[in-house]
Steps between C-alpha positions, in 0.01 A plus 500: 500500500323262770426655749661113689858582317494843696410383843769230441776816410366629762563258730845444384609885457409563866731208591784589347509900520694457804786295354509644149594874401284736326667480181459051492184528585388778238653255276293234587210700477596632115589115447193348632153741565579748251476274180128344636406899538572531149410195364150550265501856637335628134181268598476534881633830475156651350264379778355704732748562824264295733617185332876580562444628846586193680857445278575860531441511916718163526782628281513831661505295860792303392687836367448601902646207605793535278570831585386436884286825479229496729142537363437780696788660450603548169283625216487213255543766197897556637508176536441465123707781379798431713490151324360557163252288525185562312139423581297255313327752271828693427642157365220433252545888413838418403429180313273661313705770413793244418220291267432837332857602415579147385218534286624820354845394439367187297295745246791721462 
């Protein structure tokens, strides 16, 4: 995802987090950033973590701004599990587990 998209949700999520609930705007997040997190995760999903440091810092500053949690506060990792929302390397984990099982099921 460009790294220009994020600072734009950015932007816009920490305008409206005052207006919207919780629920809308985790909606608009599942509706808008999560698809361009998983978009060609099986090829950026395989690069060293330095590459996807700068997406993965921007996406987990917009989940704070959602969820109004202070960075100092709140341990990003409750954060994530309070949510379900998985870090960059767990996704391509799970695509490649889904690519391997659909794989599977077309030999048997």
């Amino acid at each position: 995802m460009s790294t220009t998209i994020f600072f734009n949700l950015l932007a816009f999520f920490y305008k409206i987090r005052h207006i919207l609930p919780y629920k809308v705007l985790a909606t608009i997040y599942y509706a808008i950033v999560h698809p361009h997190l998983l978009y060609g995760i099986e090829i950026y999903g395989n690069t060293h973590r330095s590459y996807l440091n700068k997406s993965m810092v921007l996406n987990n500053k917009l989940l704070r701004i959602l969820q109004n949690a202070s960075r100092n506060g709140t341990k990003f990792e409750c954060i994530m599990i309070r949510d379900n929302v998985f870090t960059l390397p767990n996704f391509y984990t799970i695509a490649d587990v889904q690519c391997m099982i659909s794989y599977l099921c077309s030999l048997g």
